[in-house]
C-alpha positions in Angstrom: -4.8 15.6 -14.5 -5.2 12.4 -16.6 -1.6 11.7 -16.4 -1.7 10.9 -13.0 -3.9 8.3 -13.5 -1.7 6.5 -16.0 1.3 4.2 -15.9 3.4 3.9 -18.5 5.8 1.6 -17.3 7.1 4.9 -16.0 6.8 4.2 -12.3 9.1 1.9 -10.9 7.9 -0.5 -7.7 10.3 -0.4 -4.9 12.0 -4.2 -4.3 9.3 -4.7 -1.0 6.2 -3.0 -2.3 5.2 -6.8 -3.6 6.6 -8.4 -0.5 6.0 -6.8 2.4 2.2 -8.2 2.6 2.9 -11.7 2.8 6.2 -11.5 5.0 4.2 -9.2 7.6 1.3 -11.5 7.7 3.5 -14.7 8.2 5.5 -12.5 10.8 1.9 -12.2 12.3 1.1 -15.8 12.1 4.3 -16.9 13.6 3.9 -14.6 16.3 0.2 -15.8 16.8 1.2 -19.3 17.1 4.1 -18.2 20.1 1.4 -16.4 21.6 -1.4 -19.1 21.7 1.4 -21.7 22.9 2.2 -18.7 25.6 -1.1 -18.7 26.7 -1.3 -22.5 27.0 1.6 -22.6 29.3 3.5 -24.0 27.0 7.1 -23.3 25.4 7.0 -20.8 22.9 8.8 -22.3 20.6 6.9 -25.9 20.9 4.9 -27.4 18.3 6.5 -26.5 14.7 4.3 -27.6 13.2 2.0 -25.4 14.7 4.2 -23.0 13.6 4.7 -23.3 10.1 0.6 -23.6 9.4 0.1 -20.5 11.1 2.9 -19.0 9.4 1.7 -20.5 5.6 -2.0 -19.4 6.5 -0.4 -16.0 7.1 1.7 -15.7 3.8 -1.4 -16.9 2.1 -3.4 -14.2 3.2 -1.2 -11.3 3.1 -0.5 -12.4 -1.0 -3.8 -12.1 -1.2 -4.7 -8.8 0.6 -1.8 -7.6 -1.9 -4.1 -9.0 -4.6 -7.4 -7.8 -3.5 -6.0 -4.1 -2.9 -4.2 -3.9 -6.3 -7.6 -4.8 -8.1 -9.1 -2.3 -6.1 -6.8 0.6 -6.8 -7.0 -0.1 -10.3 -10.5 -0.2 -10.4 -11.0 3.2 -8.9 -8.0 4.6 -11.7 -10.4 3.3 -14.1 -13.4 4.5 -12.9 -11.4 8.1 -12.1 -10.0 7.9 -15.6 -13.2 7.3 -17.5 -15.0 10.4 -15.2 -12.2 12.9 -16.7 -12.4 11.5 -19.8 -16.2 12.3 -20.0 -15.8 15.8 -18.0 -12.8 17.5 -18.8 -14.5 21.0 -18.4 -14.4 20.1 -15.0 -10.5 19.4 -15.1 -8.6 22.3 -16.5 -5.1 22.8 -16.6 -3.7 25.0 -14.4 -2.1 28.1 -14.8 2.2 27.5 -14.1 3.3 30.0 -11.1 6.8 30.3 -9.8 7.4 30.1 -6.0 7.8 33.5 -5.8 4.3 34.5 -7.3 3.0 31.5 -4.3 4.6 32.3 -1.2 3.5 35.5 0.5 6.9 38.2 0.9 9.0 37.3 4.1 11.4 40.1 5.8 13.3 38.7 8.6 12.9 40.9 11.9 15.5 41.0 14.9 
């Protein structure tokens, strides 16, 4: 069980696992700022400038929401790790089966 708590440099992150944060929470912000220039009556598109903060404040966050969550995640590995560490009574292997020894007997009826 411990090995699922460990990374090796085994696990390979996907290309947008790192990026996807930031680019949906400047999506958001863009978005935000068309919608607040929406409800001012105004062009959507008007203001860049307007624009680009919202979309900055956005990448900002999302980077670090990415960095919070990744602290967090490891901190509970760490904490999980440690508790089987000091209990491994409570973690035994388990016994191997084969499908056939899992899944109840199926006959096909017409």
């Amino acid at each position: 069980p411990i090995e699922l708590l460990t990374n090796k440099g085994e696990r390979k992150l996907s290309y947008l696992s790192d990026k996807w944060n930031p680019l949906a929470c400047g999506a958001a912000g863009f978005a935000l700022a068309c919608f607040v220039n929406w409800a001012m009556r105004k062009p959507p598109f008007s203001g860049i400038q307007q624009h680009i903060l919202f979309s900055t404040v956005g990448l900002g966050t999302g980077a670090y929401i990415d960095k919070k969550r990744d602290a967090y995640l490891a901190e509970r590995d760490a904490v999980l790790r440690h508790y089987i560490e000091l209990h491994p009574e409570d973690f035994p292997t388990p016994e191997r089966k084969k499908w056939g020894e899992v899944l109840a007997s199926w006959t096909p009826i017409r």
